[in-house]
N, C-alpha and C positions, 0 to 999 in steps of 0.2 A: 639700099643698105645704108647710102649717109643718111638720107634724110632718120633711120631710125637710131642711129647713132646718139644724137645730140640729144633726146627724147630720154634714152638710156641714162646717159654719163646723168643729166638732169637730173633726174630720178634720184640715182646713186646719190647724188651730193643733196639731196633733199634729205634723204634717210639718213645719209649718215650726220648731216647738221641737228635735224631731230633728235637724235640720239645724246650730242656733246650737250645741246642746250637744257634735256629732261634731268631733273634735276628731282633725286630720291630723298628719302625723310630723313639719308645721313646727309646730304647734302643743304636740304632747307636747317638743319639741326647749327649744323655749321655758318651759316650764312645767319642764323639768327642770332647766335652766341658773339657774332661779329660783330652785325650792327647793333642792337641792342647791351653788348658792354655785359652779360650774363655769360655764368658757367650753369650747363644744367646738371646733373648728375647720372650716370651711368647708366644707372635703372630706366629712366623715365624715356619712354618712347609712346606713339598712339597706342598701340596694342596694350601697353599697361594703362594708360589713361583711358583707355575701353573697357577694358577690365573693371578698373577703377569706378567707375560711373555707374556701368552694371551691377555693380555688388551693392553699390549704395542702393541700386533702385530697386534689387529684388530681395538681397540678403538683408542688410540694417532695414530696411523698410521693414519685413516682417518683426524683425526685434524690436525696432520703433511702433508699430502698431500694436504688437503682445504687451509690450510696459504700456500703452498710451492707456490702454483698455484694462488692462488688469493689476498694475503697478501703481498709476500714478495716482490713479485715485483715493489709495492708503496713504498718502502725503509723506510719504517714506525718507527725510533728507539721504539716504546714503544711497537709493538706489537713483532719485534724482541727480546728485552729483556725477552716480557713476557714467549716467546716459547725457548729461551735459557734457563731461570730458569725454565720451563718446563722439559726442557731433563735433563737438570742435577740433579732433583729431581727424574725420572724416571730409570735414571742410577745409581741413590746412592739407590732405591730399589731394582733394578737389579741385584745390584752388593753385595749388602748385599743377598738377595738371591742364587748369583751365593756361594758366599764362605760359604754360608749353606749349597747347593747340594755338594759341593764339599768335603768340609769337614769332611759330616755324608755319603760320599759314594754314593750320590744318583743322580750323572751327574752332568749335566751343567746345566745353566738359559737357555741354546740358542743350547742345544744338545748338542751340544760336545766343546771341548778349540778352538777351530781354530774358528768355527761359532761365540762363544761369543767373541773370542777377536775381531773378525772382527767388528760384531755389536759395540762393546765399541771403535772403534777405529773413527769408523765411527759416532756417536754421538760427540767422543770430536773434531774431524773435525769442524761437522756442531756450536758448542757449541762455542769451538775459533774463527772462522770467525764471525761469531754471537757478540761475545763481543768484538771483534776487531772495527768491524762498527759501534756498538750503540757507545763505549766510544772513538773513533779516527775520526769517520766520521763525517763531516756535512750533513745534509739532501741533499744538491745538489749533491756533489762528493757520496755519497750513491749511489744515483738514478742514476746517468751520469756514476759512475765507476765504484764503489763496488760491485754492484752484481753478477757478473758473477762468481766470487768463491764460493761465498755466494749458487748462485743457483746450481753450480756445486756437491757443496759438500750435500746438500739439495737431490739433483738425485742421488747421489751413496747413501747414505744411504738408501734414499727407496730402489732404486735396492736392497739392501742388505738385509733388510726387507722382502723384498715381494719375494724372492731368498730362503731367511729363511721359510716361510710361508706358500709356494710352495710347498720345501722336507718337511716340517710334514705335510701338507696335501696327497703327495704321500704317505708318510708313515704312512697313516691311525691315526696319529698322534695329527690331527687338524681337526677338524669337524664345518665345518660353517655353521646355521642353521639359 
């Protein structure tokens, strides 16, 4: 009976250290607000930045594809603005998101650093060409010249998107229902 004693207590004081040292997403939340010198705001937790990530990659994608395809090519300055402030609202939540995960240890917005810089690279593409032609273009040189950046860069990012969307659905990661 001693020898099974010490075996026991052992055990015990395993689990129970296991337990003081795990450390939850209030607690990396806290510890990152610490070292790092930030307040993050109430809302923002992984599950809203999952959220968050998801909508871009299923929801605004289709809306980004339906204007890419049927919208933009009318050289429209107002519905181009509107989907320019579109993405740039879509990336200042992304990206408050990204340096959440990031910060409290808990990945990236877009998997990993290379995939999200790619995606953020590839939005302020489409975002600059975008405010390039509403505030420099006229409607005619728009339609007759402008677009073919405009369209080009509109196609890499979906690629990039849909590239994205792809590996976390291979990776069990994404589930579309």
């Amino acid at each position: 009976m001693k020898n099974l004693l010490l075996p026991i207590v052992l055990l015990l004081m395993a689990l129970a250290g296991s337990q003081v040292n795990a450390c939850d997403e209030d607690c990396k939340r806290k510890q990152a607000m610490e070292q790092h010198n930030v307040e993050f705001p109430s809302y923002l937790n992984a599950k809203f930045c999952e959220t968050t990530s998801v909508d871009f990659l299923l929801r605004d994608y289709a809306s980004l594809e339906k204007y890419r395809n049927d919208r933009l090519p009318t050289g429209h300055k107002g519905g181009m603005n509107n989907i320019r402030k579109m993405l740039e609202q879509r990336k200042e939540w992304l990206t408050e998101c990204d340096d959440y995960l990031r910060l409290t240890e808990q990945g990236r917005v877009f998997y990993n650093a290379e995939t999200t810089q790619t995606v953020f690279a590839a939005i302020d593409k489409v975002t600059t060409e975008l405010n390039a032609l509403v505030y420099n273009g006229s409607q005619e040189v728009i339609v007759t010249n402008g677009l073919d950046i405009a369209e080009q860069d509109f196609d890499k990012m979906l690629t990039v998107l849909d590239q994205h969307k792809t590996n976390l659905q291979l990776r069990g990661q994404l589930v579309i229902r």
